[in-house]
C-alpha positions in Angstrom: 0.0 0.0 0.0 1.1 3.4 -0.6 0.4 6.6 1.2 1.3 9.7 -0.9 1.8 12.5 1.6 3.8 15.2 3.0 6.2 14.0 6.0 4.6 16.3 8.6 0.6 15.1 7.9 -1.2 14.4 11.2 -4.2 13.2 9.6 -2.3 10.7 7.3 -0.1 9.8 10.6 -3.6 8.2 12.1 -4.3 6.0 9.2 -0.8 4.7 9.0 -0.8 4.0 12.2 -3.8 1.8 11.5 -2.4 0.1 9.2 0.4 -1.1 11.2 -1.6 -2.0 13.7 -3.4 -4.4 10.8 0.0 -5.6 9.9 -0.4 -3.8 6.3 2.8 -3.2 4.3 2.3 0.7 4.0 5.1 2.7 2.0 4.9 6.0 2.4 6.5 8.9 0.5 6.2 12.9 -0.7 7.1 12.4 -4.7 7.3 16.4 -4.7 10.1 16.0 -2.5 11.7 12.4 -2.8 11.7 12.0 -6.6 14.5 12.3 -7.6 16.5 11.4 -4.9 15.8 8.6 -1.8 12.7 7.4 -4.7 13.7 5.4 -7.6 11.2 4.6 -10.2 11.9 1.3 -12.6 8.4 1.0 -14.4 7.8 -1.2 -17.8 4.2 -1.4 -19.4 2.5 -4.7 -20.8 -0.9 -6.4 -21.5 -1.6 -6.0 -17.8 0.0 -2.7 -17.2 2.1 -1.3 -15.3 5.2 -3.4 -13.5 8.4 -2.8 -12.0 9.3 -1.2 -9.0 9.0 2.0 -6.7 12.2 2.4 -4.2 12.8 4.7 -1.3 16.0 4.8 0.3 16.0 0.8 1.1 12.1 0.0 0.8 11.3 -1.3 -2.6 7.6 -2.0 -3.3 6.2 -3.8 -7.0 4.7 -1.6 -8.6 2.2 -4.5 -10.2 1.3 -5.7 -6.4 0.2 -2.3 -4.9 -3.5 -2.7 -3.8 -4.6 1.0 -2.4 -2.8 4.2 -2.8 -3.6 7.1 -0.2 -3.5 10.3 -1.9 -3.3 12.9 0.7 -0.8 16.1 0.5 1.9 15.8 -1.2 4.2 18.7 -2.1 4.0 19.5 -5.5 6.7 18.3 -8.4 8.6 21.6 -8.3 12.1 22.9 -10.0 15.6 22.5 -7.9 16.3 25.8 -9.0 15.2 28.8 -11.6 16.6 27.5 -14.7 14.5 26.2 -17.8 15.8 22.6 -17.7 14.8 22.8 -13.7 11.4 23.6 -15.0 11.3 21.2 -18.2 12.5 18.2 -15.4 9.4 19.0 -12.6 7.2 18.4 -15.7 8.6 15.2 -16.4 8.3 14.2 -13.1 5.2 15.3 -12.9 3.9 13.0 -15.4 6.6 10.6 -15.4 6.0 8.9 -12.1 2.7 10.4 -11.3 1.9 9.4 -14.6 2.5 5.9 -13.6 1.0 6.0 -9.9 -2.2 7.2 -11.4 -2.6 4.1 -13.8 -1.7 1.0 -11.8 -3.7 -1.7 -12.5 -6.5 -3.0 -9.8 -5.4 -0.3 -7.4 -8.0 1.8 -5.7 -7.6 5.2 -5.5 -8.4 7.3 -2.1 -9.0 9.4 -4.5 -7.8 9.1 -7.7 -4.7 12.3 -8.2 -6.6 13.8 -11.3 -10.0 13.5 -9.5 -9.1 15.1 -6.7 -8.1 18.0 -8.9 -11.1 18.3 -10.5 -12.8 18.9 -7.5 -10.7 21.3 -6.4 -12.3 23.9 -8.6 -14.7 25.7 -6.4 -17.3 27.2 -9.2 -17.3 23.1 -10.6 -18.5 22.1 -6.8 -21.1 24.9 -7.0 -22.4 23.1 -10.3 -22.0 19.8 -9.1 -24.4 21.0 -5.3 -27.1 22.1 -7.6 -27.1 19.3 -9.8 -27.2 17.2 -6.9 -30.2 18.7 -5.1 -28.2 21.0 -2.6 -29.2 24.0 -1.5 -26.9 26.9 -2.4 -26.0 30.3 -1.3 -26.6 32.7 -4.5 -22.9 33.1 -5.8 -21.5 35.7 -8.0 -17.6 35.4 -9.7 -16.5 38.3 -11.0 -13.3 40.7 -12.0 -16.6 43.2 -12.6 -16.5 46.0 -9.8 -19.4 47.5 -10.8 -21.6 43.6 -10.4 -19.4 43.1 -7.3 -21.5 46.0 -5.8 -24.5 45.3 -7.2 -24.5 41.8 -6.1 -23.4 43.1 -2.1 -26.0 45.9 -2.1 -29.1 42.4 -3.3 -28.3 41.2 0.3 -25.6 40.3 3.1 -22.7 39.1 1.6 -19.0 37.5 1.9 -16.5 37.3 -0.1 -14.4 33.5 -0.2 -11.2 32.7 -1.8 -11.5 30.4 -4.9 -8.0 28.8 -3.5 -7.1 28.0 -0.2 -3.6 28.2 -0.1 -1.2 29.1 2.6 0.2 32.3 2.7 3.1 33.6 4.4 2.6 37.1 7.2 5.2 38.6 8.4 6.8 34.7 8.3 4.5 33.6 9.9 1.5 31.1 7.4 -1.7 32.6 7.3 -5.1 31.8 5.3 -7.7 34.1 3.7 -11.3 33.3 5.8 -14.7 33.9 4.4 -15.3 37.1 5.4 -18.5 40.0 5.0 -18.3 42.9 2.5 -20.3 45.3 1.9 -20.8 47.5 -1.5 -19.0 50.3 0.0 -15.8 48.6 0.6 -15.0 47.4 -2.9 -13.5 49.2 -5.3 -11.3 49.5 -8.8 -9.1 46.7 -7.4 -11.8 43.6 -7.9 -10.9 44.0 -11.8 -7.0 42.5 -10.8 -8.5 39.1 -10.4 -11.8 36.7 -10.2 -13.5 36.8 -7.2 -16.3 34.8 -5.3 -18.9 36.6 -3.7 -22.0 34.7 -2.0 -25.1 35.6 -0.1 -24.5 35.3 3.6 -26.2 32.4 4.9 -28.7 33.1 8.8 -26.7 29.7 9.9 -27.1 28.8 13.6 -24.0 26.6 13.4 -21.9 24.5 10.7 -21.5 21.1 9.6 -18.6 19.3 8.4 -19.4 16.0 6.9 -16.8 13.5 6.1 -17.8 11.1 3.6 -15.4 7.7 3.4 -16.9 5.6 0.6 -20.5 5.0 1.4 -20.6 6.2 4.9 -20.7 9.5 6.1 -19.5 11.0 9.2 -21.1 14.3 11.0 -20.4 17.0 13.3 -21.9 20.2 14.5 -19.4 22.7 14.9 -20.6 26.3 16.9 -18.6 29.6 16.9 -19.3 32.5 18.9 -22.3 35.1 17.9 -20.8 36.8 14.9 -18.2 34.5 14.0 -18.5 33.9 9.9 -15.8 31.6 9.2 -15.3 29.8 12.2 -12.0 28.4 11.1 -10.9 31.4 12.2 -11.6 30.4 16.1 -10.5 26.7 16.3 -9.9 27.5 20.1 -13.4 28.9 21.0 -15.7 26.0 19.0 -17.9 23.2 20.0 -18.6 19.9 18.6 -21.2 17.4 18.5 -21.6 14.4 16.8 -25.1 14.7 14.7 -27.0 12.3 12.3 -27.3 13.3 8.7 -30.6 13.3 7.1 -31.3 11.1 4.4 -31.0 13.4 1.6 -27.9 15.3 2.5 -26.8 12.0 2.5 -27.8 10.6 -1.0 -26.9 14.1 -2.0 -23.6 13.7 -0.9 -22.7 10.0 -2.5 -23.5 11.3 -6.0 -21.8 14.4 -5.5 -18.7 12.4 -4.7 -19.4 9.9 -7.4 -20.2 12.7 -10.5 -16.1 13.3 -9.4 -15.2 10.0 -9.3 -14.2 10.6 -5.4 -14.0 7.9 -2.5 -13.2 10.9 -0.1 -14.7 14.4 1.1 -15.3 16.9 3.3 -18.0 18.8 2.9 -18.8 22.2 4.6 -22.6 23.1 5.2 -24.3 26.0 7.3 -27.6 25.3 9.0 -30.2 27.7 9.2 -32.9 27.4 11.9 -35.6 25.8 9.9 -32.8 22.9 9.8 -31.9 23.8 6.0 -28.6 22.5 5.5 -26.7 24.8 3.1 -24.0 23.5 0.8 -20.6 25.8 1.0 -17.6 23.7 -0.6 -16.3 20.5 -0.7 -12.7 19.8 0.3 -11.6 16.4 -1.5 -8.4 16.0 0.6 -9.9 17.7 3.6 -9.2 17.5 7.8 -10.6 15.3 9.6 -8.4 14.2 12.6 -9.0 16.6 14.8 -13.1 15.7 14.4 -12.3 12.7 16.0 -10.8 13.6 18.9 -13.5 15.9 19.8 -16.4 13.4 19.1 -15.3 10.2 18.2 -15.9 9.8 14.7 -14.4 6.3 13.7 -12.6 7.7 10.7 -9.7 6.6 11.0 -11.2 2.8 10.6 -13.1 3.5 8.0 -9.9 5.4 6.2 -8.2 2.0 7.3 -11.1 -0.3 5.6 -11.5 1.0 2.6 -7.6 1.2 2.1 -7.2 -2.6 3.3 -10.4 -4.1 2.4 -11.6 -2.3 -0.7 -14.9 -1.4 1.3 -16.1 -0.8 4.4 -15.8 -3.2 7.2 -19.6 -3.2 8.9 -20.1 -1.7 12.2 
């Protein structure tokens, strides 16, 4: 089994740990970072794919017996340095050995590399939660200041970034929350890039649901009044374990499937009449820390489907 994953990855730490525990050979690796170097790729391609061998340091693993690979974070396939053939080489990397990790015969895929990247693309998602049956926020993306303002002045609105990536304050990392806007604060500056605006959901609390092949996993997470992302206040939130209703759920399995995803985690606000807004879907998204707090089995089912190919019953 593979795990494809940065070296400091909590949540991948868990399922490992698992897996040990299960006696599972697990290799694990960051190909952003290892290949070339400690990883050492030997593939060859025939009637039934892909064989040869995938070598870290002194762990060497068929390529043609590899049952499951965990796709979590890995660092991206970047250049060693500036220069054009450092560029040309990431590329070749890139498709090289991910190339060949993403077409191994009989393997499953938690999720598949290219899937996950699909999903990734927030206005896709918002597609994908209508078609679905979701209910969702009304959404504007724009570069347009003048429909930026025209869309805050309709009703309560936030602005979300279409990415979230890292970003570096001061050296310390930082992210870009949700966050309200009103007409009057933007300006000239929205035309330097796309932008998503949406309708400010009356939510009495969130819910992140994690969906691990057919079964799904809730919790109720509560900010403080006022709070609109409440990412931005891990230390002031509560969390409850919570049943989701029937068509969430449904809704939920073929949004996953319309991506070709065994994985996500879904965001949803919930209004008082028990309306459960759709927000985003994060394909590769956190988990761990849910299950300290309220003991979602997770981790097992992470395990199962990685070992077992489905879900081992309750």
């Amino acid at each position: 089994m593979l795990v494809s994953t940065q070296y400091e990855d909590a949540t991948a730490d868990l399922v490992i740990a698992e897996l040990n525990r299960r006696r599972v050979p697990v290799l694990r690796f960051d190909p952003g970072r290892d290949f070339p170097g400690p990883a050492v790729l030997a593939a060859r391609v025939g009637p039934g794919g892909w064989s040869g061998t995938l070598a870290v340091g002194e762990r060497s693993v068929p390529l043609d017996s590899v049952r499951a690979l965990y796709h979590r974070r890995p660092n991206a396939y970047s250049p060693y340095d500036g220069s054009q053939a450092a560029g040309y080489a990431a590329q070749e990397n890139r498709r090289g050995l991910g190339g060949v990790l993403g077409a191994l015969s009989g393997c499953l895929y938690l999720s598949h590399p290219q899937a996950i990247a699909r999903a990734e693309y927030k206005p896709a998602q918002l597609a994908a939660a209508h078609r679905v049956g979701f209910v969702v926020p009304a959404t504007l993306i724009t570069n347009d200041p003048y429909e930026a303002k025209v869309f805050a002045a309709q009703q309560p609105t936030l602005y979300k970034p279409l990415h979230a990536a890292a970003y570096d304050v001061d050296g310390e990392p930082a992210g870009i929350w949700a966050s309200s806007v009103g007409p009057g604060e933007l300006d000239e500056t929205v035309n330097r890039c796309a932008h998503l605006f949406q309708a400010l959901v009356p939510k009495t609390c969130d819910v992140r649901a994690v969906v691990v092949g057919g079964r799904v996993f809730c919790a109720r997470i509560s900010a403080p009044p006022g709070v609109v992302d409440w990412r931005a206040e891990y230390r002031k939130l509560r969390y409850e374990a919570v049943e989701c209703p029937d068509e969430v759920r449904d809704g939920l399995l073929a949004f996953l499937a319309s991506f070709g995803l065994g994985f996500g985690a879904f965001d949803f606000a919930v209004t008082a009449d028990g309306t459960w807004w759709f927000l985003e879907c994060n394909p590769n998204g956190q988990w761990a820390w849910l299950e300290a707090a309220v003991g979602l089995p997770v981790t097992k089912a992470v395990a199962d489907l990685l070992q077992n190919g489905e879900l081992a019953r309750d």
